[in-house]
C-alpha positions as CSV (number, residue, x, y, z in Angstrom):
1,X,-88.8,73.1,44.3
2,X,-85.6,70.5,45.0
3,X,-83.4,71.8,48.0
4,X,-79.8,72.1,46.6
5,X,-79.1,70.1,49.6
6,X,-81.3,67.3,48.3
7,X,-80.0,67.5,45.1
8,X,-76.2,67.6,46.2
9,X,-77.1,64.0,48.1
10,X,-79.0,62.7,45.3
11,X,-75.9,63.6,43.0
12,X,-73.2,62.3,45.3
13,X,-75.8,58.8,46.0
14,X,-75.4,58.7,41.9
15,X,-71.9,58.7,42.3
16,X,-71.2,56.5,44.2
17,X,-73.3,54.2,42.7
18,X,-71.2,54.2,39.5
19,X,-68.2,53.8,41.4
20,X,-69.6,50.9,43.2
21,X,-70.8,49.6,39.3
22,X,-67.2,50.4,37.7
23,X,-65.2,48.2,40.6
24,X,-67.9,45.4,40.2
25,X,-68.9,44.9,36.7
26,X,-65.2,46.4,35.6
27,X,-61.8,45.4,35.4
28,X,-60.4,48.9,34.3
29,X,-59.2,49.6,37.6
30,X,-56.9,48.8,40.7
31,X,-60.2,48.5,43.2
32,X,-61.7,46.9,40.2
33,X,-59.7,44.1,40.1
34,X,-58.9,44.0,43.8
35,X,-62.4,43.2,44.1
36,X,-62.6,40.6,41.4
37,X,-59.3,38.5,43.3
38,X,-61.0,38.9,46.7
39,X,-64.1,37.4,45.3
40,X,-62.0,34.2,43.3
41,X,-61.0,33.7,47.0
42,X,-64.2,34.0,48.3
43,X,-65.6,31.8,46.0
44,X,-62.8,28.7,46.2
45,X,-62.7,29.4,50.1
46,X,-66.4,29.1,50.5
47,X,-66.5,25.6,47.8
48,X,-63.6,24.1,49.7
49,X,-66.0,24.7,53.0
50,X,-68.7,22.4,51.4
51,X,-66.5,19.8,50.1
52,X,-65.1,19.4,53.4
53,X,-68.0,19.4,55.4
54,X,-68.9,16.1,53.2
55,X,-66.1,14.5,54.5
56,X,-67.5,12.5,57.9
57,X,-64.1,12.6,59.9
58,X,-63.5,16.4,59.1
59,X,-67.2,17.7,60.1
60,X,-67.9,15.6,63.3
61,X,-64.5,17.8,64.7
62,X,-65.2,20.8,62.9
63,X,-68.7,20.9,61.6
64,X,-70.2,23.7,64.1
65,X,-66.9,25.9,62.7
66,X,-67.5,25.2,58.6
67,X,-71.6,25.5,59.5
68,X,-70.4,29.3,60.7
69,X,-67.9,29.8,57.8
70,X,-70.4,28.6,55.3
71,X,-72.9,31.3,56.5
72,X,-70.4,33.8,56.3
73,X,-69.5,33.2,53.0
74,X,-73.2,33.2,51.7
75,X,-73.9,36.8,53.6
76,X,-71.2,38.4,51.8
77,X,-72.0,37.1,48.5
78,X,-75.6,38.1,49.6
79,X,-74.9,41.5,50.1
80,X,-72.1,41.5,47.1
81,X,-75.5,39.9,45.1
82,X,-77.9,43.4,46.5
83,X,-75.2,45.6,45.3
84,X,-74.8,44.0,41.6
85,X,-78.7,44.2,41.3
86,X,-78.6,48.0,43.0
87,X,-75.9,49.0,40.9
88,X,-76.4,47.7,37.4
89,X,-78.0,49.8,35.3
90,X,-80.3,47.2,33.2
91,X,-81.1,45.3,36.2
92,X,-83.5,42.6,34.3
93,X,-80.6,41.8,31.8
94,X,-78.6,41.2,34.6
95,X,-80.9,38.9,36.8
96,X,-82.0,36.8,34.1
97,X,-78.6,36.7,32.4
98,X,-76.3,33.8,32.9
99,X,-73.7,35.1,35.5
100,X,-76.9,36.5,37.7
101,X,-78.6,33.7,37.6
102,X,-75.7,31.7,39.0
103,X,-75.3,34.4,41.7
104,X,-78.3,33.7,42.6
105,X,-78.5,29.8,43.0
106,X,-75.0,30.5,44.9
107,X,-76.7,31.9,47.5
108,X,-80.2,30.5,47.8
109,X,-79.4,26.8,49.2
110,X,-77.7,27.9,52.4
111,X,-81.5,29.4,53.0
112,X,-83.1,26.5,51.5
113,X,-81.5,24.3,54.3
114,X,-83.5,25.9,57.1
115,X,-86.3,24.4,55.6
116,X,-84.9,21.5,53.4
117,X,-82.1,19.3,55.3
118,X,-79.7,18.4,52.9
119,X,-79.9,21.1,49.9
120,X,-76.8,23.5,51.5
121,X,-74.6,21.1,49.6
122,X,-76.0,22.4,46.3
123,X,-74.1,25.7,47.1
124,X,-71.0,24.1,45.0
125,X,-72.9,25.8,42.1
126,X,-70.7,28.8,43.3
127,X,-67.9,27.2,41.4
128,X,-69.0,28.2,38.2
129,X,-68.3,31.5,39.2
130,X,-65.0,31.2,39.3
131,X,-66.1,31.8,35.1
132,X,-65.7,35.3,35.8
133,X,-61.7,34.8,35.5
134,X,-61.8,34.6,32.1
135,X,-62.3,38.5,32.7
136,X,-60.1,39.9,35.6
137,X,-57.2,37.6,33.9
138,X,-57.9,39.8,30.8
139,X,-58.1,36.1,28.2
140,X,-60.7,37.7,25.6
141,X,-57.9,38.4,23.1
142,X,-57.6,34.2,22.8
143,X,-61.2,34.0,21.8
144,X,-60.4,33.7,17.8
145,X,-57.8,30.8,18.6
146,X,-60.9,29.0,20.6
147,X,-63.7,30.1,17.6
148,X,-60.8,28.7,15.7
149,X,-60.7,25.4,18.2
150,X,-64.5,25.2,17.6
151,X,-65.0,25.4,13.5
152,X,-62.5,23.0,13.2
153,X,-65.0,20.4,15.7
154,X,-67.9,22.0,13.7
155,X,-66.6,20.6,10.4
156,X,-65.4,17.5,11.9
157,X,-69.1,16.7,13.7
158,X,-70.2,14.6,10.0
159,X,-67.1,12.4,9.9
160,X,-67.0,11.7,13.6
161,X,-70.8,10.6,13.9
162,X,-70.3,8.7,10.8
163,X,-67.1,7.1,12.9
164,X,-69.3,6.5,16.1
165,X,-71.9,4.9,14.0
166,X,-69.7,2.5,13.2
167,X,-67.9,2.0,15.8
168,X,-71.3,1.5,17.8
169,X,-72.5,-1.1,15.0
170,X,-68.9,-2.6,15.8
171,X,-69.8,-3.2,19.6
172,X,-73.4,-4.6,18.9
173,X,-72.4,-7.5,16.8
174,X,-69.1,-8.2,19.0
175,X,-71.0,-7.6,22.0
176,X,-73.7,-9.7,20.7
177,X,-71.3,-12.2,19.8
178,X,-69.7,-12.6,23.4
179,X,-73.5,-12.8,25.0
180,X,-73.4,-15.9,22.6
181,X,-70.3,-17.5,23.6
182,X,-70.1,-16.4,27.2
183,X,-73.7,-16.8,28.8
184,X,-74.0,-20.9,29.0
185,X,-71.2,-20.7,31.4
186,X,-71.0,-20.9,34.8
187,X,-70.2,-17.5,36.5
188,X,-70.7,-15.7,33.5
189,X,-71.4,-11.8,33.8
190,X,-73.1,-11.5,30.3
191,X,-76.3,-11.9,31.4
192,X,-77.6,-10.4,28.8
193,X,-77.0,-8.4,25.4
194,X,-76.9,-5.0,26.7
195,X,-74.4,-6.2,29.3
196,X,-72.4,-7.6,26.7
197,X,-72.6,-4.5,24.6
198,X,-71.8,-2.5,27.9
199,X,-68.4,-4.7,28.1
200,X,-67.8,-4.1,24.7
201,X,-67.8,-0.4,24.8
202,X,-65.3,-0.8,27.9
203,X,-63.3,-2.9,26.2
204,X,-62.9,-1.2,22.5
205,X,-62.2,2.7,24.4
206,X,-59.4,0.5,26.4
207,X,-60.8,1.7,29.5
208,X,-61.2,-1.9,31.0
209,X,-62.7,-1.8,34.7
210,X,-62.6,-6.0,34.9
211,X,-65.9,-6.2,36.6
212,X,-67.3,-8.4,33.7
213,X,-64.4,-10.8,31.6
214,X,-64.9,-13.9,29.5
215,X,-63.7,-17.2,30.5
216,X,-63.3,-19.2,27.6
217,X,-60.7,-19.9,25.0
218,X,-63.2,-18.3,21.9
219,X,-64.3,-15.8,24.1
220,X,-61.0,-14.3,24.9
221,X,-60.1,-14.6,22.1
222,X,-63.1,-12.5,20.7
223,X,-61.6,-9.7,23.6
224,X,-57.9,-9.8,22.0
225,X,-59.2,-8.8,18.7
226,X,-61.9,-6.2,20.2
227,X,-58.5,-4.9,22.6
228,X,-56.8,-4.5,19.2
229,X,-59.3,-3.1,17.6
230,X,-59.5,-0.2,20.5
231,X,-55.9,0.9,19.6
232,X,-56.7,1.3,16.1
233,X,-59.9,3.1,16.3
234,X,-59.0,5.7,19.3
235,X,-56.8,7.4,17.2
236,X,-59.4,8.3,14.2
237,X,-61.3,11.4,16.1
238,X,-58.2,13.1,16.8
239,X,-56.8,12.5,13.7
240,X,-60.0,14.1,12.1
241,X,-60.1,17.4,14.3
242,X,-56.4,17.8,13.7
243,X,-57.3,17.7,9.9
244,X,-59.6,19.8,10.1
245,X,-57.3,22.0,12.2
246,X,-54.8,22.1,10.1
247,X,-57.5,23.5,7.4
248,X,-58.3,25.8,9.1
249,X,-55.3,27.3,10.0
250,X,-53.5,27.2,6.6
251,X,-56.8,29.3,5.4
252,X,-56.5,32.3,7.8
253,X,-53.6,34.7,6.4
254,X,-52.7,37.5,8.8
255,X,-52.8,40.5,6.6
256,X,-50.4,43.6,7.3
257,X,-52.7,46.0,9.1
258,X,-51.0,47.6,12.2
259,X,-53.1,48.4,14.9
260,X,-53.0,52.8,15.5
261,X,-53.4,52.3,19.4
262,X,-51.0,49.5,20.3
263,X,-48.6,48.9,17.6
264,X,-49.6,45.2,17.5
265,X,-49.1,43.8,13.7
266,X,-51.0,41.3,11.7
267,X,-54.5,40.8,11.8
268,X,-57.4,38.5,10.3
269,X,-58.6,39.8,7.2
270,X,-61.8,40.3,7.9
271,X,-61.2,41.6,11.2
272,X,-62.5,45.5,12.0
273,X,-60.8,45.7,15.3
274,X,-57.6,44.9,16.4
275,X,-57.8,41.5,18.7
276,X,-55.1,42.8,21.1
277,X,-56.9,46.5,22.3
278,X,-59.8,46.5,20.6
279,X,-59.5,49.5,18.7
280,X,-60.8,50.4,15.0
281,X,-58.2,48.9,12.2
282,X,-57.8,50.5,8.9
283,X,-59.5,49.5,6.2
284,X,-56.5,47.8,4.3
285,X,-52.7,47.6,4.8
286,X,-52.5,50.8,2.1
287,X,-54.0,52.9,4.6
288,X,-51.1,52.7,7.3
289,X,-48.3,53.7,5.7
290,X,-45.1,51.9,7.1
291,X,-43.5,53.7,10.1
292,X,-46.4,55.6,11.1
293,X,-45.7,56.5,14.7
């Protein structure tokens, strides 16, 4: 037969286990989201370690401090790790979902370099992390506009490969072109096709690094057209997204619906829950009368 006493400090051991869940996996709170800025600053403070310790002049006067800091860091997110396993109730979805994996390789490299010189610097995995802002900073309600953002690149993926396609067929026969003109000469730097082709895809984006130029008359004059050419062409993919954009937005038509739980007006027609709180919408404008408080 169970002690009360037993059960008592089993009962208060389950409480504070879902207070330690509710501040760690939860933003509903002041603790909650206490925890979640401390750990943004954990996370950039502990990156910016590892970034400078790559820097030569910065870790020969302060390597034995950042090699101290850097374990720090990687104990606390240790034990903030133990706690997310210990706490969360589906502990398998958690460790072998996105975020916990990422935890994980956060931590792991500053152990790995006891036995591996070299793979601490891997710890700037912990970056991605800094993910879980899209949380504490309470951003979900601007998901539709990015679903929006992302069936407008969806429709737009035919005519854009059929655009690089072309584009790419454009820099093979210039490129191959210039290999022509350019390689009997004398401190040429198309040595060969794929060279060429590599300074024609340089060329027509308008990037231009200059490690690789033509030096005669036909040959520059080839580049002059292929420059022009870039100017024309960079403008196509955006002008097919915005298209598609455009589409897309001129076919969603906020309906009237108002949401019973924050007020907040106009909603996707096919929505069932308002995109501001949450909360359940009615079924059609007709069944929220105007000015219903």
């Amino acid at each position: 037969m169970d002690h009360p006493a037993d059960r008592a400090a089993e009962h208060q051991g389950d409480s504070v286990k879902e207070r330690l869940w509710r501040i760690i996996f939860l933003a509903d709170s002041g603790a909650a989201r206490a925890f979640d800025v401390v750990l943004l600053w954990l996370i950039a403070g502990s990156v910016a370690v590892v970034m400078l310790e790559s820097v030569r002049s910065v870790e020969d006067r302060h390597g034995e401090l950042l090699h101290r800091l850097e374990w720090v860091f990687t104990l606390l997110f240790t034990i903030e790790y133990l706690l997310r396993v210990w706490t969360v109730r589906r502990k398998s979805r958690y460790v072998l979902s996105f975020f916990g994996v990422v935890d994980l390789l956060s931590i792991l490299p500053t152990y790995l370099e006891i036995f591996m010189t070299g793979s601490g610097h891997l710890i700037v995995i912990r970056i991605l992390r800094l993910l879980r802002m899209f949380r504490i900073l309470k951003m979900a309600h601007h998901m539709g506009e990015a679903n929006l953002l992302l069936r407008a690149l969806r429709a737009s993926r035919g005519k854009i490969s059929v655009f690089l396609f072309g584009v790419l067929s454009i820099v093979c026969i210039e490129g191959t072109l210039m290999y022509l003109i350019e390689s009997g000469q004398e401190d040429s730097g198309f040595t060969s096709i794929p060279q060429a082709i590599y300074w024609g895809i340089v060329t027509i984006t308008t990037v231009g690094y200059g490690d690789i130029a033509p030096v005669t008359v036909v040959g520059k004059i080839l580049a002059s057209v292929m420059m022009l050419t870039g100017f024309a062409i960079i403008a196509v993919p955006t002008g097919i997204v915005s298209a598609e954009l455009h589409r897309e937005l001129d076919a969603v038509r906020m309906d009237t619906r108002t949401c019973r739980e924050c007020r907040h007006a106009g909603h996707d027609p096919s929505a069932s829950h308002c995109k501001m709180c949450g909360a359940e919408l009615p079924e059609s404008a007709k069944s929220e009368p105007p000015g219903h408080a």
